[in-house]
N, C-alpha and C positions, 0 to 999 in steps of 0.2 A: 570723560568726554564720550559721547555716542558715535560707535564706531557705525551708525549708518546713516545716512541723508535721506529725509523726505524728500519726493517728488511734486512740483506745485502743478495743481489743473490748468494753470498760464506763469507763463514766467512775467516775474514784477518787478525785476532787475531791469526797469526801462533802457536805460544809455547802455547797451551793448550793440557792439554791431559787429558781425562780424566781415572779414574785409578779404579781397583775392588780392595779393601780389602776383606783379607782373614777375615771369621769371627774369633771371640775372642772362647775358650773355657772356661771351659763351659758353656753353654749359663745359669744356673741357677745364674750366677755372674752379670747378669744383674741391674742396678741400685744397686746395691752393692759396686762392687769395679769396680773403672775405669777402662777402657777397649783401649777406643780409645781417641786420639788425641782431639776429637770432644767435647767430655766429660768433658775438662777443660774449657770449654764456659758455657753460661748463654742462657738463652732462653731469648729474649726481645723483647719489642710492646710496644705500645705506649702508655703512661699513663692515654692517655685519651679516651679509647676503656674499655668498659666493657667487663668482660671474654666473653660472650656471644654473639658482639655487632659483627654484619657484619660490613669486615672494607679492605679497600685496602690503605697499605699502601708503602711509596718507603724508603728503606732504603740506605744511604750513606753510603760512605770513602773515602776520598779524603787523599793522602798523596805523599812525595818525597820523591826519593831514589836516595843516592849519588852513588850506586854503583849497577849493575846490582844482580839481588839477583832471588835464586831458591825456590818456597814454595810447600809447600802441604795445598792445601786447602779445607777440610770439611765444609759442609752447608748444611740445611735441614730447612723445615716451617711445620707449620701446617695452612692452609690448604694446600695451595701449593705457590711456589716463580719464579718465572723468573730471571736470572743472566746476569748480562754486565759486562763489564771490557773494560773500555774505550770506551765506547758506542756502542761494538760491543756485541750480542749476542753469548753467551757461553752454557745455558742451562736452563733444566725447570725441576722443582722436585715439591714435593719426590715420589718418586714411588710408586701407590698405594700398601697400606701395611695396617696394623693395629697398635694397639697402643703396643703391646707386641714385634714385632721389625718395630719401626720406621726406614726408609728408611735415609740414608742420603748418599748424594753421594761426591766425592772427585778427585779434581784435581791435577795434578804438571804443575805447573804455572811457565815459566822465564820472569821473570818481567825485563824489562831494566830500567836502572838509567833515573831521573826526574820524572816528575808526575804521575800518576796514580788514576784512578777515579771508584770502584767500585760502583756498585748501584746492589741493589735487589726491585724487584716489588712482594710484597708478600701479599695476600687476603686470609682473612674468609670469609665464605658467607653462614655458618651455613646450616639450612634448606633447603637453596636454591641448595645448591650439590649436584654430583649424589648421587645415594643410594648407589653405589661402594665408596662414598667419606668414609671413619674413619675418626673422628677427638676427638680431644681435649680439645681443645681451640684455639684461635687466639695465634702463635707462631715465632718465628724464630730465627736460631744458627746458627753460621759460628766460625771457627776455623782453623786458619795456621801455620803449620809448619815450623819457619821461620821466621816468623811477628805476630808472640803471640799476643805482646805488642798492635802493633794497627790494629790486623783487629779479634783480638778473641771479640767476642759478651759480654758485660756484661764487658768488662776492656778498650776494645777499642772504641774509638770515633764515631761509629756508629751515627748518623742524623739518622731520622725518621720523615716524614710528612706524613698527611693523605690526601687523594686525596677524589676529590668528582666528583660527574657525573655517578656513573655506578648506576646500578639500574638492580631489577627483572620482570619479570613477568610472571606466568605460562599460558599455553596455554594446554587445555582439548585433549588431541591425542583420536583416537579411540581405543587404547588400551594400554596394560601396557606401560607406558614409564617413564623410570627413569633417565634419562642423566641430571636434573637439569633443573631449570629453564633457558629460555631468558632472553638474557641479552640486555638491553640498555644504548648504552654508550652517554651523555649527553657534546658535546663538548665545551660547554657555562663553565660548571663548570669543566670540564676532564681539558681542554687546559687553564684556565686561574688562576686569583690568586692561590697562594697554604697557609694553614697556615705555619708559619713559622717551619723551623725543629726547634727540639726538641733531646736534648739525648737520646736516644733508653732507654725504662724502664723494668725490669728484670722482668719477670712472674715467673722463674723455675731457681736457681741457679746451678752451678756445679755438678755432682754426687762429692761427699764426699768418701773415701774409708772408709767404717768401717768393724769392725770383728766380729757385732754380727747379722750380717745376714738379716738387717732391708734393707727393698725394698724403693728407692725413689719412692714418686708417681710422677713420673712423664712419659715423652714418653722415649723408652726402645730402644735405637740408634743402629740400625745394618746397618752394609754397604750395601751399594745398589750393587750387580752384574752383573748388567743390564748396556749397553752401553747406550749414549743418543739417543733419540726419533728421527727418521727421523724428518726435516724440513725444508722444501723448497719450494720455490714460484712456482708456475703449474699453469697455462691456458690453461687450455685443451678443448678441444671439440668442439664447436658448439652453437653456440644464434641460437634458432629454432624459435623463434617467443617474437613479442615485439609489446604492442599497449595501448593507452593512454584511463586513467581511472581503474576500479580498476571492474575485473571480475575472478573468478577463473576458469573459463571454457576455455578452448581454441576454437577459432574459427576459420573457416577458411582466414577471412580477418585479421591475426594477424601473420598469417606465413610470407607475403609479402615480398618481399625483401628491399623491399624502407625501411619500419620498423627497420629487423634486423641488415641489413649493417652497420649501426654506431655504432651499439654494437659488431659486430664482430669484427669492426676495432680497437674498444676499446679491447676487451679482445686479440686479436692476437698482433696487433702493438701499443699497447697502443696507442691511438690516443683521447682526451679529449671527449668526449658526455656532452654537452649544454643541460640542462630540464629548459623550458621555469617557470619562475615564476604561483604561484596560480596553477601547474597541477600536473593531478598523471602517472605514466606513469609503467607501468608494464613487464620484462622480462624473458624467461623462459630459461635457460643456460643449455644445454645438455651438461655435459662434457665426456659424450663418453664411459665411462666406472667408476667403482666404486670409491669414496676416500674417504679418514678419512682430515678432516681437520680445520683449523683456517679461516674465512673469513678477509682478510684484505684489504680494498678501503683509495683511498684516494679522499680528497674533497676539492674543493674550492668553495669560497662563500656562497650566499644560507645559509642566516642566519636562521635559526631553520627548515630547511629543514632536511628529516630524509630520509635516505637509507636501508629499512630491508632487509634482506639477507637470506632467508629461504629457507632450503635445504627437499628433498626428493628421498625416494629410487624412485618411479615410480608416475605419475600421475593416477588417478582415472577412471574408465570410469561412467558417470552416466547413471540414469535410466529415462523411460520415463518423469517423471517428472521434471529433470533436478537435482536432486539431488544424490550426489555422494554416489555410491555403495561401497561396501567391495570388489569389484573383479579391478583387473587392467589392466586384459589381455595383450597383446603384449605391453614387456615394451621398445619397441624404439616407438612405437608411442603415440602422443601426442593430435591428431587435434580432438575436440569432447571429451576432458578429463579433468577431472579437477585436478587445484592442490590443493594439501594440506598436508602443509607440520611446518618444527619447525626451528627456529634460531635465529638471533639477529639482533639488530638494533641499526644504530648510526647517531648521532642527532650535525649539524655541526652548530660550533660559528659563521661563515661569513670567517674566516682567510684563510690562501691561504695552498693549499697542506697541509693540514692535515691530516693525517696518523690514522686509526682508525683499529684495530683487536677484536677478540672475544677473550674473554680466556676460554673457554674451548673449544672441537674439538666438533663440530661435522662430520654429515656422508650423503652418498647419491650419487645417478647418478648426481640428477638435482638441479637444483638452481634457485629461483625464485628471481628477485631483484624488490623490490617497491621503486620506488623513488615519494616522496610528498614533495611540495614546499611551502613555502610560499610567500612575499612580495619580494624577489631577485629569481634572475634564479641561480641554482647550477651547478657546472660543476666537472663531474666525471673523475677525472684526473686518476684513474686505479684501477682494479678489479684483485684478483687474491685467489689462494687457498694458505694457506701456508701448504703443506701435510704436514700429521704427519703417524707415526706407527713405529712399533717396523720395526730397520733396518734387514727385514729379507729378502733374497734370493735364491732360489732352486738352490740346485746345482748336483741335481736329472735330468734325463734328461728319456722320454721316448718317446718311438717309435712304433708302427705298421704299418700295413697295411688295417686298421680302423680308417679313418681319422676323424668320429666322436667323436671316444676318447681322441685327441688330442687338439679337441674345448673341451671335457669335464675335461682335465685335466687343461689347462689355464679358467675354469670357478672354478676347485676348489684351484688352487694356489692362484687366486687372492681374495676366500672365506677366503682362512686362512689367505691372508695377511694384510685384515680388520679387522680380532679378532685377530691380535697380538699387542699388545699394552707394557705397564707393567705389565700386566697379559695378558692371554688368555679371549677371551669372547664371550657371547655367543651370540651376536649381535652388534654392532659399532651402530645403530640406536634409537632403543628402549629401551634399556637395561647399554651396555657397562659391565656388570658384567659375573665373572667368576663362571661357573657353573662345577659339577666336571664329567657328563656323557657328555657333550659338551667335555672337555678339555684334555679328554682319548682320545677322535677320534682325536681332531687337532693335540694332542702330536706324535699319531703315523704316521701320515702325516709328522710331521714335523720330524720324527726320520728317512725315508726313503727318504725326502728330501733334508737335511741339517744337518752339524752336530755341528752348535751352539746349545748348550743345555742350556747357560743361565738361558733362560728364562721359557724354562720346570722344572728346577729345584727350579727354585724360586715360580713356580706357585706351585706345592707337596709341598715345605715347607710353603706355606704359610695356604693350606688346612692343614697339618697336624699341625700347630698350632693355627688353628680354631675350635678345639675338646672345646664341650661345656660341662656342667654339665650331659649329659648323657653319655659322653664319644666316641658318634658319633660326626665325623665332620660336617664343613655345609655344606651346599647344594650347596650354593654360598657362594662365599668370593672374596677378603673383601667386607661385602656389612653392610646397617645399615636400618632396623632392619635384626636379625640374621634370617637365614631360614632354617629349619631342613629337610633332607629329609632321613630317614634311607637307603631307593633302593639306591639311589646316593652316600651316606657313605659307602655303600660294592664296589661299582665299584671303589675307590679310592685305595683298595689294589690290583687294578687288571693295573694301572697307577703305580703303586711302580715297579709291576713285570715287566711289559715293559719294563721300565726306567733299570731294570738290567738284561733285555737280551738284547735289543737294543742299549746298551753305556755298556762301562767296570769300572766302578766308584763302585765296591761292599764297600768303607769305606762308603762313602757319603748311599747308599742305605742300611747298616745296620741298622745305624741314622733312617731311617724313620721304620725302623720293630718296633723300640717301640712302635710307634704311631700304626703299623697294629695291633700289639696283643692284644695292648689295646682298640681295635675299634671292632674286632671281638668278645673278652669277654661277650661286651655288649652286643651283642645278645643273648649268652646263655641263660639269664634269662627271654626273652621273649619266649623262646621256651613254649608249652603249652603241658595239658598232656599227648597228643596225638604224644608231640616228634616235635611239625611243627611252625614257625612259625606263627603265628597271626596277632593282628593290632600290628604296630608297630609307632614308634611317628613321626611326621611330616608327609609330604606330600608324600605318596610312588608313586610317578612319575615313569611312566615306557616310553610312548611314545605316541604320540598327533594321537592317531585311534580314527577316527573319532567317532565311537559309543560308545567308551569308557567316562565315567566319569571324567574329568577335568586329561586326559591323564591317568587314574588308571585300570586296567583289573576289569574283574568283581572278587569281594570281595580283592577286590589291597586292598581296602583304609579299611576297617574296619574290613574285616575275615581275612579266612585264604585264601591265594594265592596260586596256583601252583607256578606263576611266579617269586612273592618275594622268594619263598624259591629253588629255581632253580635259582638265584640271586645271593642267599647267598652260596651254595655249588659254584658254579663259584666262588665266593671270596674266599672261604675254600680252596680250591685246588690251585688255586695261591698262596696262603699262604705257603701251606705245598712245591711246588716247589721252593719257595723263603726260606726257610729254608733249604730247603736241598743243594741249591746252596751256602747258606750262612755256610755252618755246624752243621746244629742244624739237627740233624737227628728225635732226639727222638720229637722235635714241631712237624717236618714235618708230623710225624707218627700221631700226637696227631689231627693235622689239617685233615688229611689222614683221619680219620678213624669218625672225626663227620661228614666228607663228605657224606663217605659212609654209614651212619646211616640214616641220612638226605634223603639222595636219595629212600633209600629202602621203606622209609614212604612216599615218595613223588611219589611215583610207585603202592605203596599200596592204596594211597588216592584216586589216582588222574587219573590212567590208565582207558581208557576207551574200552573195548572191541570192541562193535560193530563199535564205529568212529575207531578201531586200530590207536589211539595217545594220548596222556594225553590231559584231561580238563582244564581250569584256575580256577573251583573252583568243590568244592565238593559236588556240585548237580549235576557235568559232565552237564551244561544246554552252556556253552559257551565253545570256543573253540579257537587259534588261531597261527600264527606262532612263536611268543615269547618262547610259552612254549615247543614247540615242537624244538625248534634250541639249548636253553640251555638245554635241556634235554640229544640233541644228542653231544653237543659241551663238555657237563661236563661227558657222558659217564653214566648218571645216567639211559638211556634207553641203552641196550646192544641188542642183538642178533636178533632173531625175532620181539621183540619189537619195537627195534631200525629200521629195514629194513620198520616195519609199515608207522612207526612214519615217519623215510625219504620220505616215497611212498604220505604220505597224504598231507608232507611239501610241495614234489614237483607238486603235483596235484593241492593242494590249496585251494580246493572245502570245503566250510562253515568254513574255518577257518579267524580269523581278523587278517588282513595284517599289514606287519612291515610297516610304513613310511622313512620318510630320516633319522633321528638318528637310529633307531634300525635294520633297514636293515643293518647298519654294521653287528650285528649278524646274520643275515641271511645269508651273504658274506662269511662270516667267518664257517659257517657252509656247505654251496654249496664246497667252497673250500676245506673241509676236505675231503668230501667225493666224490670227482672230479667231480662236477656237474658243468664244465666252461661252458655248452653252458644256463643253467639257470645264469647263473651270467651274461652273456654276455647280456641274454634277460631279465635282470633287468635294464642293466645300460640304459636302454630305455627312464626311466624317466629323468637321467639326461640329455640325447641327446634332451629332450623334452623341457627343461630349455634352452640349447642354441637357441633351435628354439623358443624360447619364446621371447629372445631378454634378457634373464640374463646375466649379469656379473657374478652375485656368486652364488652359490645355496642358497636358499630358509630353510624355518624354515619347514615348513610343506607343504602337496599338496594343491593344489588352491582350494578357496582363502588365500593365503598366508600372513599371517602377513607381516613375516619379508623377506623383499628380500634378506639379506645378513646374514646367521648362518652357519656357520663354523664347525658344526659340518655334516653338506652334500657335505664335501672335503672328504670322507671318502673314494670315489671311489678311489681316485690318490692314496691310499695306496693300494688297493686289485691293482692296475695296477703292482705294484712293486712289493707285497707283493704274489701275488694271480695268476693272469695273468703269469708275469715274473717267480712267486717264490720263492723271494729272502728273506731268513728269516734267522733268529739266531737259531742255532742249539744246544746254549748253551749260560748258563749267559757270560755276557760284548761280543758277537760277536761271544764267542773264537774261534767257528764253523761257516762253513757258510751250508747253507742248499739250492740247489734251486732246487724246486719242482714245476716244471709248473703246472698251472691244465691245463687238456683235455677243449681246443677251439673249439668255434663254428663260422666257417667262419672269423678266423683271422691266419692267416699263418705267421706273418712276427711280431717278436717283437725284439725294442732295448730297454733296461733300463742299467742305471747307478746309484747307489744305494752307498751314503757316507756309510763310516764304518770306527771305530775307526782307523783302522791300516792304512785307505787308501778308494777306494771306489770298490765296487762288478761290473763287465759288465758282463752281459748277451746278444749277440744275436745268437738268432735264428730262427732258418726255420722250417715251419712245408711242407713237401711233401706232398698231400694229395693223389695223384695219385698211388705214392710210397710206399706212408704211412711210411716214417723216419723222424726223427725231428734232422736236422743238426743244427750245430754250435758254437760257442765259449764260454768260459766262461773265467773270467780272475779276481782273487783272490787278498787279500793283500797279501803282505811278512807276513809272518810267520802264517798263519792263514788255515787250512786245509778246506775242505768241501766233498759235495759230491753232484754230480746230480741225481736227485728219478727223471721217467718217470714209470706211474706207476709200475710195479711190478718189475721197474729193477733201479741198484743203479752203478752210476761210480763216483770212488776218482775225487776229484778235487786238483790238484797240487799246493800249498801256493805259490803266489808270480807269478805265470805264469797262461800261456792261454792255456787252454784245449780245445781240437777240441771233440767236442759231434758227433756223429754218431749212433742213439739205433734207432728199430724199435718203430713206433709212439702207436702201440696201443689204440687209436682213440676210445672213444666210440661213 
């Protein structure tokens, strides 16, 4: 049998569907008492894999049906599994999760009369996984509603072989990188003999119903509410240069055309490419713009010849010595650059069209392919990406008459559409984990883009049940080991609040106030005697300034902070507004008023006269924007202080500047207090990335790690939010608010902004000659608002389009 599955260009298995369960309540009945369908199965692997033991194995069932029959069918692995059914591809699980709800997802299947042939291709790979991987042990369960008898795990005839040929190896990045080792797939041992199958062998039997409250240990099954994973074959872009032997520099004799031409022909029209035996031949694939994906070639001949396939966000520029630098400068060009980059490789038997993929995704502009031969010539019968990522699409739409914003808003859709996965992340390249000050900006991007909430909701539940022994969440999740960061545990109750003034779900968002009250508590007891704050436990990350301390303000990481606790009062106050929207008046008041405790000490501590704006620590010796935005944003600086504090915000002068993640507050703070033409001459740096030649924004300002972080999509939300507006004026929508801020040299905007009931339009004209701000605004049914131009306010009519007409008022 063919230890590898074709890929189809459309999947032709029509009657699949795949389906969301509702979760079971209450979630404490977990491995207790049966819940789901899935439950009545067995976990099973193979007898002869130690718990421990890296292992890819294919599991079967082959069976006949005299009569057309309808199932439901549940499945899940640990570590992860691929599914066919009839040798077409169906899907790929489990979505990452952790062990306290295991992901498992579920089909309704119409199976027609006669045969029928499932398979699962399911690996451990232990250590070798990302650090986003949780696991177990080596696993896997399936369960049908319908076909109990022979396709439940543990009763049904399930086959199991172990496959050989794949293999690890790590490769040293120049910085953090966690996505898992390379893989080498070994087609001598992949494609040939197999041991014989075997009965599937039971690791983890049934959950049991009992009544005395006893926990199986085992994985803790909740349904997956996440659709499947984009996947599809793409050839995109451009072979820029191709030349024989093995150098990571680009030259200029390597651009040639005679070179790439056969490679182009090959990845556009698939047309074979011949590599002469005994050589190495090297190619550098610009695909044009950013993807997440699976490398799959296929090969003939060219017995133990090997194809590595190694991706990168941008080539390197080196330095005099020829050695490659930290800087990458203009990332469309290449000539004079070197690469260096991460992926996999696969290692062909001689056989003809053989079909080779990666299993795990990776990320990147560029593609680097090496082809090494040995004793036969190999011939590359086709190259392609199989895309992955969460199937997400804007259906946001915006407009001006600022045509640079519109290259800045296609540089941050396609930022967020790299970190959507089965979680949000904070990188597709180096990382692939979910971090929760990253996953606050993508969420609000995606709440005025889109109104699949999915996958927002799955990512809060999953933080909120990553609360460790101190009762703060982690930093990142799922990830392995666990990472504490307290700063990043208070913005999670500020992601709860969003999620209930941006969507109308207040059941589902009560569910996570447990988790706030109990996250916030924790802090009290840190406070110190002075009422503030102190060190608090894990890594108090605030934002990657450059003269800061491994991202920490001065006394972030060990004293007492302005910033942490001007942090933590923004967490306070969303709190107590999520209560009171919720009916808890007397919390609200309770949250209210440590706010306001908080603040008065954090005024007393930390105000600084002569600079007129708070300090970040309390030798007033540092200084910077962070502390002076939540200061004015939580209201904690009021009157003349506050007008200081703004004057020194907007001047700038010896204060440490927000970079891409925290400049959101900075936005967020210009906007409050109608400073558009300073937000306007912010967005400078992103205009600065498309002339850079990004696809997505950037982790931090150059030299940039990461090409691709998701959390510097943050502009496309002030464009709708800020720019346009267009904001909630009340939990679940129930209001609409649109409050332009005052423009600087943009006159003309159109946005479209989803909303529960329907979506929000906004356009308008700003006159400047005139000085009036004309235009439409057009609401859902049922749902009121109102237009703010500053000091003046007009109803907006639910369900229809209001013609705006106010004098502009221009500052």
């Amino acid at each position: 049998m063919d230890n590898n599955r074709g890929i189809a260009e459309h999947l032709t298995f029509k009657h699949v569907q795949r389906l969301s369960l509702p979760p079971a309540a209450p979630m404490g009945d977990s491995n207790i008492h049966r819940r789901y369908a899935i439950e009545a199965a067995a976990w099973v692997w193979h007898s002869a894999c130690a718990i421990d033991e890296p292992a890819v194995l294919r599991f079967t069932n082959t069976f006949t049906l005299d009569d057309p029959t309808a199932i439901r069918l549940h499945l899940s692995a640990d570590q992860r599994y691929e599914f066919f059914i009839d040798g077409q591809y169906v899907g790929m699980g489990p979505d990452r999760c952790d062990l306290g709800q295991w992901s498992f997802a579920s089909y309704a299947i119409d199976l027609t009369a006669g045969e029928h042939h499932f398979e699962v291709l399911a690996w451990w790979i232990g250590a070798d996984a990302p650090t986003a991987q949780v696991s177990r042990q080596g696993g896997f369960i399936c369960a049908a509603e319908g076909l109990e008898t022979q396709l439940n795990t543990g009763t049904g005839p399930w086959q199991v072989q172990r496959l050989a040929g794949w293999s690890f190896r790590h490769k040293q990045m120049h910085a953090y990188h966690a996505i898992g080792a390379a893989q080498t797939i070994d087609g001598a041992a992949w494609h040939g003999p197999t041991q014989a199958p075997e009965r599937a062998s039971i690791v983890a039997g049934p959950i049991e119903t009992n009544g005395t409250g006893i926990v199986a240990e085992q994985w803790h099954l909740h349904p997956s509410p996440l659709p499947d994973m984009l996947r599809r074959p793409i050839r995109p872009g451009q072979v820029r240069a191709a030349w024989a032997g093995e150098c990571d520099v680009v030259h200029p004799e390597h651009l040639a055309d005679e070179q790439t031409h056969p490679w182009q022909q090959l990845i556009e029209q698939g047309q074979p490419v011949d590599v002469p035996a005994h050589s190495v031949v090297q190619v550098i694939w610009d695909m044009a713009q950013y993807y997440c994906g699976f490398a799959s070639v296929t090969l003939s001949g060219g017995e133990g010849s090997e194809l590595a396939f190694e991706w990168a966000e941008s080539l390197y520029s080196v330095d005099e010595q020829g050695k490659r630098s930290p800087h990458k400068h203009h990332r469309d060009e290449i000539e004079g650059k070197a690469f260096f980059g991460f992926g996999d490789a696969f290692r062909n038997d001689g056989g003809e069209h053989r079909d080779y993929r990666s299993y795990w995704w990776r990320a990147g502009r560029y593609v680097r392919l090496t082809v090494r031969t040995g004793d036969q010539p190999l011939r590359i019968d086709d190259v392609c990406i199989l895309e992955t990522r969460y199937p997400w699409e804007p259906k946001a739409t915006w407009h001006s008459d600022d045509a640079g914003l519109a290259d800045v808003s296609a540089l941050a859709v396609r930022g967020l559409q790299m970190c959507m996965h089965e979680t949000y992340m904070d990188c597709p390249y180096y990382e692939q984990m979910m971090y929760v000050g990253d996953t606050r900006l993508q969420m609000l991007v995606a709440h005025v883009c889109c109104d699949d909430d999915r996958l927002t909701r799955r990512s809060i539940e999953l933080f909120d049940h990553s609360r460790w022994k101190t009762g703060l969440i982690a930093e990142r999740y799922p990830s392995t080991p666990f990472q504490l960061s307290a700063t990043f545990s208070m913005i999670w109750v500020s992601m709860v609040k969003d999620y209930a003034w941006w969507r109308n779900d207040p059941a589902w968002v009560k569910q996570r106030m447990v988790g706030m009250r109990c996250l916030l508590e924790q802090f009290l007891p840190m406070l110190n005697d002075a009422g503030l704050l102190g060190r608090m436990p894990g890594w108090s990350f605030i934002d990657w300034v450059p003269d800061w301390n491994n991202g920490c303000p001065a006394d972030g990481q060990a004293g007492v902070s302005a910033i942490n606790n001007l942090l933590f009062i923004h967490a306070l106050r969303d709190a107590a507004a999520l209560e009171r929207a919720m009916g808890e008046p007397a919390l609200a008041q309770r949250w209210q008023d440590m706010a306001d405790r908080l603040g008065q000490r954090v005024v007393q501590t930390f105000w600084h006269e002569p600079a007129g704006c708070l300090a970040d620590d309390v030798t007033h010796e540092h200084f910077s924007e962070h502390a002076q935005c939540l200061a004015l944003l939580t209201d904690t600086l009021t009157g003349d202080k506050a007008e200081a504090a703004l004057a020194r915000l907007l001047d700038g002068e010896g204060l440490a500047r927000t970079t891409v993640y925290f400049s959101f507050y900075l936005f967020e703070t210009l906007y409050r207090f109608g400073r558009g033409d300073k937000l306007v001459e912010r967005f400078a740096f992103w205009k600065q990335l498309v002339g850079q030649g990004m696809r997505t924004p950037v982790e931090m300002p150059e030299p940039s790690r990461s090409d691709c972080h998701a959390w510097g999509s943050h502009p496309l939300f002030h464009f709708h939010a800020s720019l346009a507006g267009v904001r909630p004026a009340a939990p679940g929508f129930a209001r609409v608010q649109v409050a332009p801020v005052s423009l600087a040299g943009i006159e003309r905007i159109e946005s479209r902004v989803p909303h529960p009931a329907g979506e929000v339009h906004v356009s308008l004209h700003i006159d400047r000659q005139t000085n009036q701000c004309q235009g439409e605004i057009t609401l859902p049914a049922q749902t009121p608002g109102e237009f703010v131009w500053a000091d003046q306010s007009l109803p907006l009519n639910p369900g229809r389009c209001t013609a705006i007409h106010v004098d502009a008022k221009l500052q």
